[in-house]
DOTOR-678833 format. One record per atom (N, C-alpha, C): atom name; x, y, z; residue number from 1. Coordinates in nm, 3 decimals. Atoms other than C-alpha are relative to their C-alpha. Layout:
N
{atom=CA | c1=X | c2=Y | c3=Z | seq=NUM}
...
This chain:
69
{atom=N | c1=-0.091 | c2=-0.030 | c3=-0.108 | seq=1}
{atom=CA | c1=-1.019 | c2=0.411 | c3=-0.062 | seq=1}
{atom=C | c1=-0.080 | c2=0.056 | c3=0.117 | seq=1}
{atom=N | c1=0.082 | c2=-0.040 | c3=-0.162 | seq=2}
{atom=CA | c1=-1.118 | c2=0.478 | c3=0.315 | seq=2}
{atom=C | c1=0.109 | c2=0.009 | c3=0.087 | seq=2}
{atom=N | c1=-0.117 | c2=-0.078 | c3=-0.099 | seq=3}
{atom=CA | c1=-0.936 | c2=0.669 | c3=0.607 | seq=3}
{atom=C | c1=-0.083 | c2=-0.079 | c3=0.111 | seq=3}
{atom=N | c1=0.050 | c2=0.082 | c3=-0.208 | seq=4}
{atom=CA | c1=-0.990 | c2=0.435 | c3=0.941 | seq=4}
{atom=C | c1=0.136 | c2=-0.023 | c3=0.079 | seq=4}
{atom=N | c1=-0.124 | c2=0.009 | c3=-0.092 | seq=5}
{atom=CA | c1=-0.784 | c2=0.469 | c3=1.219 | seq=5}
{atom=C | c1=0.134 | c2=0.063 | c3=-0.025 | seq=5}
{atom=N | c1=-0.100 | c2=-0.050 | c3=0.052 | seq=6}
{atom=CA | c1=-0.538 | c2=0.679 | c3=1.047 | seq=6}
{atom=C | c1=0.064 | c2=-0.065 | c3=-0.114 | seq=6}
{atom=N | c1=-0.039 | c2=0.076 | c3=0.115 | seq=7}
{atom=CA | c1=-0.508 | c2=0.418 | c3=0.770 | seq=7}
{atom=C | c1=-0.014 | c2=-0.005 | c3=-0.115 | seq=7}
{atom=N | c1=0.019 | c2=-0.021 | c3=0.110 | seq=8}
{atom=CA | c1=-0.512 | c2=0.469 | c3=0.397 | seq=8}
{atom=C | c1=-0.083 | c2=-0.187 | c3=0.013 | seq=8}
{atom=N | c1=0.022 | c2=0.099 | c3=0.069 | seq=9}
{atom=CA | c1=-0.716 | c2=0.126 | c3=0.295 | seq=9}
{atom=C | c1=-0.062 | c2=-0.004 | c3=-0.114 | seq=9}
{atom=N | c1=0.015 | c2=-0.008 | c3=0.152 | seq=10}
{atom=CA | c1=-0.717 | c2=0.037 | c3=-0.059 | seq=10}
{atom=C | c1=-0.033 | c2=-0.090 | c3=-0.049 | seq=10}
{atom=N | c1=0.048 | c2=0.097 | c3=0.075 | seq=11}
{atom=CA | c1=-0.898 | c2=-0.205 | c3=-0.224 | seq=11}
{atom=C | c1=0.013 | c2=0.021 | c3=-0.168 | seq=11}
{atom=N | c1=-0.040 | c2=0.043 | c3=0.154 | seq=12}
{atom=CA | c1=-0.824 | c2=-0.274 | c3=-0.621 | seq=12}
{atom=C | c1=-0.095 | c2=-0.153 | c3=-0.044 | seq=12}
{atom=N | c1=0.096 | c2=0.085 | c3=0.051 | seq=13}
{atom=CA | c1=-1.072 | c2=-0.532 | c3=-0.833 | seq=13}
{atom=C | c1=0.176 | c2=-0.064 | c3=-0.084 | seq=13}
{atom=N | c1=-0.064 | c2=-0.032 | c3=0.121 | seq=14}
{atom=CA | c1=-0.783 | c2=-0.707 | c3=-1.045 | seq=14}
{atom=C | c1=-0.079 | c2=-0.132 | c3=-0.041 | seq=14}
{atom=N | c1=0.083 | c2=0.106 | c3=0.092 | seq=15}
{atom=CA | c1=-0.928 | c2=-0.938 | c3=-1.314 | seq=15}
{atom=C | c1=0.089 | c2=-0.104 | c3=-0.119 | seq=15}
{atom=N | c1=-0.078 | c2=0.084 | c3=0.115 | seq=16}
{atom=CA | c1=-0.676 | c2=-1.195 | c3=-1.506 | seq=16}
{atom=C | c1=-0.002 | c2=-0.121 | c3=0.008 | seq=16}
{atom=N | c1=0.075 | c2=0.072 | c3=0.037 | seq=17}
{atom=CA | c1=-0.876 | c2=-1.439 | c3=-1.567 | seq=17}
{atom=C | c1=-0.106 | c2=-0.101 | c3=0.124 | seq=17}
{atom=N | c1=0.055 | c2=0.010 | c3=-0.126 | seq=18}
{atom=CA | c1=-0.993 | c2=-1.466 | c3=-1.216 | seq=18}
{atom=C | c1=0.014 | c2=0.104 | c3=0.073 | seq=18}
{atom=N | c1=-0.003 | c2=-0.133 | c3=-0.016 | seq=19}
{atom=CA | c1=-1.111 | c2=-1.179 | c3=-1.062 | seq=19}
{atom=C | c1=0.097 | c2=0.006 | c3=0.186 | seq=19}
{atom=N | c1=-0.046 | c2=0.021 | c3=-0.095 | seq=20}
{atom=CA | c1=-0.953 | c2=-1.119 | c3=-0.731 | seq=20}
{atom=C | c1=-0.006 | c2=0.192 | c3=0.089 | seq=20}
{atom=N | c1=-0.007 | c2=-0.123 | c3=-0.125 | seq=21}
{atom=CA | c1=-0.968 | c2=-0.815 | c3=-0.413 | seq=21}
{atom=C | c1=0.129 | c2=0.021 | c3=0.035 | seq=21}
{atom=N | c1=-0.131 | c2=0.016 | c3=-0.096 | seq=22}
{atom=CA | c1=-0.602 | c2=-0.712 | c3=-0.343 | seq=22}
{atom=C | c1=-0.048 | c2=0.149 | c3=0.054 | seq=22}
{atom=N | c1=0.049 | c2=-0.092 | c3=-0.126 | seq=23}
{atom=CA | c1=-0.626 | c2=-0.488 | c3=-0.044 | seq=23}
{atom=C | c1=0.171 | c2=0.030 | c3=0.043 | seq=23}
{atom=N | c1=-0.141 | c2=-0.050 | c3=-0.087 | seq=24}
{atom=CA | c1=-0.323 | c2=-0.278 | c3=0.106 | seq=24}
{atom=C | c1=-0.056 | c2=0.114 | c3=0.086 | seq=24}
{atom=N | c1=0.022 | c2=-0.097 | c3=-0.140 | seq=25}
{atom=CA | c1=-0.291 | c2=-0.077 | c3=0.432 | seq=25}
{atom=C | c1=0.147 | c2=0.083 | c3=-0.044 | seq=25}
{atom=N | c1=-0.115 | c2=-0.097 | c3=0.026 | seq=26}
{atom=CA | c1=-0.107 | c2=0.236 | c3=0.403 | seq=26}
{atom=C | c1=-0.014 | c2=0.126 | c3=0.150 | seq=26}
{atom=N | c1=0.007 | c2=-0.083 | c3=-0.170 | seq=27}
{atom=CA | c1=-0.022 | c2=0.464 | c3=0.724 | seq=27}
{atom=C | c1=0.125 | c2=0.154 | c3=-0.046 | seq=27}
{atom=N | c1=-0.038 | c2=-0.124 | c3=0.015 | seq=28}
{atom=CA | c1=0.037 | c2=0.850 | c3=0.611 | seq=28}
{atom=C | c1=0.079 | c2=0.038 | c3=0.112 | seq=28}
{atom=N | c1=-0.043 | c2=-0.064 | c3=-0.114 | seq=29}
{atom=CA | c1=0.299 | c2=1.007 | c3=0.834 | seq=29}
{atom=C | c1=0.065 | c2=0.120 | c3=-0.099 | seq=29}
{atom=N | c1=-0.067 | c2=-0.107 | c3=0.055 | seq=30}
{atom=CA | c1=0.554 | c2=1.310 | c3=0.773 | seq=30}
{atom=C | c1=0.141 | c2=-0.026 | c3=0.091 | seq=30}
{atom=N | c1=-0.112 | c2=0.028 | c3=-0.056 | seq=31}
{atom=CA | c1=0.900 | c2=1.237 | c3=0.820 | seq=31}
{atom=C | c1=0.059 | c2=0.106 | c3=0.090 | seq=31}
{atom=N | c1=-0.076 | c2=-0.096 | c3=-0.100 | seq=32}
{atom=CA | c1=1.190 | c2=1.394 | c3=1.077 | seq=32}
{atom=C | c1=0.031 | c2=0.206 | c3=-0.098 | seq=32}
{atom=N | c1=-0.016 | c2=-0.154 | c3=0.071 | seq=33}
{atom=CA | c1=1.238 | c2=1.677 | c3=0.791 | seq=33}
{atom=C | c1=-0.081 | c2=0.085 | c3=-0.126 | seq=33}
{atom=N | c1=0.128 | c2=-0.057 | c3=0.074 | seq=34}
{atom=CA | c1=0.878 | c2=1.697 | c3=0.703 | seq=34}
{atom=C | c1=-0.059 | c2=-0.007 | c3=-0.135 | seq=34}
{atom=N | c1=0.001 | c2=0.096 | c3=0.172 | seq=35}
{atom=CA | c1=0.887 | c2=1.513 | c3=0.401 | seq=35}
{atom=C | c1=-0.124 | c2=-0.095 | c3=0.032 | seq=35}
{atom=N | c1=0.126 | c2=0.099 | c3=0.026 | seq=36}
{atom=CA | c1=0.551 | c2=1.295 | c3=0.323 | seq=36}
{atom=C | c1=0.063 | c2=-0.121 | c3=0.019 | seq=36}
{atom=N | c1=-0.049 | c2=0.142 | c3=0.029 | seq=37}
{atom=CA | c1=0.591 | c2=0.944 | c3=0.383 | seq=37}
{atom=C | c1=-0.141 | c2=-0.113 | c3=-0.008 | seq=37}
{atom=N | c1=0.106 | c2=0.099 | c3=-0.021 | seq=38}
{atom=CA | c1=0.356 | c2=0.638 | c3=0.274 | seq=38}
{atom=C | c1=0.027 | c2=-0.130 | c3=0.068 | seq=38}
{atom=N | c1=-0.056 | c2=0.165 | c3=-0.025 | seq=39}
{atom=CA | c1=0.455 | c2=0.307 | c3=0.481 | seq=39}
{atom=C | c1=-0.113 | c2=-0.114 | c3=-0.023 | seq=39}
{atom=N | c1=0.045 | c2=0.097 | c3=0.047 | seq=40}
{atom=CA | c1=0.324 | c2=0.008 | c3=0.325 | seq=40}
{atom=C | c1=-0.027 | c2=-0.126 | c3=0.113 | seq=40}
{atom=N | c1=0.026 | c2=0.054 | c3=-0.080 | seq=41}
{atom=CA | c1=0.152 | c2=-0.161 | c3=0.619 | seq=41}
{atom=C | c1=-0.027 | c2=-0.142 | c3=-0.043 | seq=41}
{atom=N | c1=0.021 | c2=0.211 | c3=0.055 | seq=42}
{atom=CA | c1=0.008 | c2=-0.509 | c3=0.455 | seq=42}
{atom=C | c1=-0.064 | c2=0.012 | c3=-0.141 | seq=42}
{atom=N | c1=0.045 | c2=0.064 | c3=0.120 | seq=43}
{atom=CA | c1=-0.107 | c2=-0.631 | c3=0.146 | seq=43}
{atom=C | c1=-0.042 | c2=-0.140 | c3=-0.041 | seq=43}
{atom=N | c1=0.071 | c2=0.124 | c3=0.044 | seq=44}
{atom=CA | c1=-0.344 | c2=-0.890 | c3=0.077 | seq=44}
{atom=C | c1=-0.100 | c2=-0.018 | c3=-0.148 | seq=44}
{atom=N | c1=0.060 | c2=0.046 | c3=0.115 | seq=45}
{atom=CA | c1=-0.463 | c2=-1.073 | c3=-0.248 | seq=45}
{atom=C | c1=-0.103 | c2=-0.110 | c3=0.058 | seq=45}
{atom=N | c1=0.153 | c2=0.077 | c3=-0.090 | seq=46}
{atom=CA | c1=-0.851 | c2=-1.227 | c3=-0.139 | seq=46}
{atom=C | c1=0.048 | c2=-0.017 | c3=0.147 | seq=46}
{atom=N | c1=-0.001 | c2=0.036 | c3=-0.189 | seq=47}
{atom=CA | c1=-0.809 | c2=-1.348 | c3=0.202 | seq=47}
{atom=C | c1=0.187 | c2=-0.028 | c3=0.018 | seq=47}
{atom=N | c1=-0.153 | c2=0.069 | c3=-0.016 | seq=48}
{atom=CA | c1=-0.396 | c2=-1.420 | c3=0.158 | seq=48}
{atom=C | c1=0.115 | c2=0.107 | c3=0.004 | seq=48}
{atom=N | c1=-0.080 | c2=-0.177 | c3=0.032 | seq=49}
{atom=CA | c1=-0.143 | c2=-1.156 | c3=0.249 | seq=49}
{atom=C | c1=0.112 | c2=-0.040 | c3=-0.083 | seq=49}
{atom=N | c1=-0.155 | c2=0.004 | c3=0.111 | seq=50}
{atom=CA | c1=0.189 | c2=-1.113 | c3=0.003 | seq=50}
{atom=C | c1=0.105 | c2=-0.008 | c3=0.090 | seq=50}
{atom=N | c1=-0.079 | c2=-0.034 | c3=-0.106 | seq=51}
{atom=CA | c1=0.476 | c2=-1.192 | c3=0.154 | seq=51}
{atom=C | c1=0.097 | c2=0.092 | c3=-0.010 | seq=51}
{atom=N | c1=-0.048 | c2=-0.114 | c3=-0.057 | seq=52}
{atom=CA | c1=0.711 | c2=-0.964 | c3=0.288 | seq=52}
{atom=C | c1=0.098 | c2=0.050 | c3=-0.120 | seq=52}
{atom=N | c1=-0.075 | c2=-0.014 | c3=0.084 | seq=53}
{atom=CA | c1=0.948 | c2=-0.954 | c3=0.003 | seq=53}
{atom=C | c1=-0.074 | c2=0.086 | c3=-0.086 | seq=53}
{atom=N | c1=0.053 | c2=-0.104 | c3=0.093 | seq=54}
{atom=CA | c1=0.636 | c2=-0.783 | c3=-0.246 | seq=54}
{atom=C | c1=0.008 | c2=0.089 | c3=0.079 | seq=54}
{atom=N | c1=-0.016 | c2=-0.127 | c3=-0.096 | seq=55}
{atom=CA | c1=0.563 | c2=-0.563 | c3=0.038 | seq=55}
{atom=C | c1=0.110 | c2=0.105 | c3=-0.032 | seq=55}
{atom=N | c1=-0.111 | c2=-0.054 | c3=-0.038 | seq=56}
{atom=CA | c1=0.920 | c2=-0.436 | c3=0.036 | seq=56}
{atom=C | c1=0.031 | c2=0.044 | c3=-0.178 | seq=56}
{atom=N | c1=-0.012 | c2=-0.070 | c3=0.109 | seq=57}
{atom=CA | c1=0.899 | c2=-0.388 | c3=-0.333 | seq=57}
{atom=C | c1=-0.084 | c2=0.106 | c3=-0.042 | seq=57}
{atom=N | c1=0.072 | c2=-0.100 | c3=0.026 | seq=58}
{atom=CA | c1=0.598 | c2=-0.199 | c3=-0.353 | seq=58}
{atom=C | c1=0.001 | c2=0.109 | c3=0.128 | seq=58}
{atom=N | c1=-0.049 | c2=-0.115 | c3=-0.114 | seq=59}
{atom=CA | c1=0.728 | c2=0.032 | c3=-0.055 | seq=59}
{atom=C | c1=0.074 | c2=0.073 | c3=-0.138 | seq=59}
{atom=N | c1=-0.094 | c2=-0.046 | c3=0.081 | seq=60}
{atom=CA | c1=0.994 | c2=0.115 | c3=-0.308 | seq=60}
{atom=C | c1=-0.058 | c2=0.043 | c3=-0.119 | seq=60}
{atom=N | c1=0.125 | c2=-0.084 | c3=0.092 | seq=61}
{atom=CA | c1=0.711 | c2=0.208 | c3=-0.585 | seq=61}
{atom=C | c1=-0.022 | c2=0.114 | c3=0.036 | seq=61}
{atom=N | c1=0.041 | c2=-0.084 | c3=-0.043 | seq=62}
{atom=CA | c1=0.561 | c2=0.427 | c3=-0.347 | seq=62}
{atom=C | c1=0.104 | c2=0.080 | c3=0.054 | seq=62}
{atom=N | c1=-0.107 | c2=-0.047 | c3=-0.018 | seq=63}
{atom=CA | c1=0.844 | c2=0.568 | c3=-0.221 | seq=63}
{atom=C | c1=0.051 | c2=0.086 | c3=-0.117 | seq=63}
{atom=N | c1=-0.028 | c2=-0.035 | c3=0.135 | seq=64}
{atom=CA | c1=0.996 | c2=0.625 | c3=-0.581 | seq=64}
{atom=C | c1=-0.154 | c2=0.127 | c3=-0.021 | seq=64}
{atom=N | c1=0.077 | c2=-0.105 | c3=0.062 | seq=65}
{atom=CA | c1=0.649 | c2=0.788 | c3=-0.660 | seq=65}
{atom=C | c1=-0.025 | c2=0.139 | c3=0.099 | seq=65}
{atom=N | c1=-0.001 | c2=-0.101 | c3=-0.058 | seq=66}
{atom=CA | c1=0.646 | c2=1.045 | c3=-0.378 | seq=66}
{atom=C | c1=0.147 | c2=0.068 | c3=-0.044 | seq=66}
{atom=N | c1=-0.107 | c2=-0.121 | c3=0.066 | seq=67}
{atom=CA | c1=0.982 | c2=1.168 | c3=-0.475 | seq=67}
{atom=C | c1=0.021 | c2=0.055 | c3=-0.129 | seq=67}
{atom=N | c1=0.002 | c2=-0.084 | c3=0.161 | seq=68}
{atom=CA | c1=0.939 | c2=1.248 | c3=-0.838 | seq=68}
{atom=C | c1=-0.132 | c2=0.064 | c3=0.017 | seq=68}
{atom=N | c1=0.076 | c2=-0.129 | c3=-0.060 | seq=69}
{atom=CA | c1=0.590 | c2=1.436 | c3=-0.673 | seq=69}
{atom=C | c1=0.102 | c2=0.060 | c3=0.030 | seq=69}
């Protein structure tokens, strides 16, 4: 993980039966009532981003996992 530009970027190795780079952009803010928030900027598997539909599920991961923090 690396902080550029205010951006969480995350690289992950995954390996099933071809190894592959998925990469996501994450942009730390703090909501209107100071609550943490992670927004799930992009997500790409090798050079190909996910479309918007995973995105919008793994918001809802992260999301989910900041509120049971």
């Amino acid at each position: 993980m690396r902080l550029t530009n205010g951006r969480m970027e995350i690289d992950v190795e995954i390996n099933q039966g071809v190894t592959l780079i998925a990469k996501a952009v994450i942009v730390p803010t703090v909501d209107s009532s100071g609550q943490p928030r992670l927004q799930v900027e992009s997500v790409n598997l090798g050079s190909l981003p996910v479309p918007e539909s995973l995105i919008n599920q793994i918001q809802k991961m992260v999301d989910g996992m900041l509120v049971s923090y």
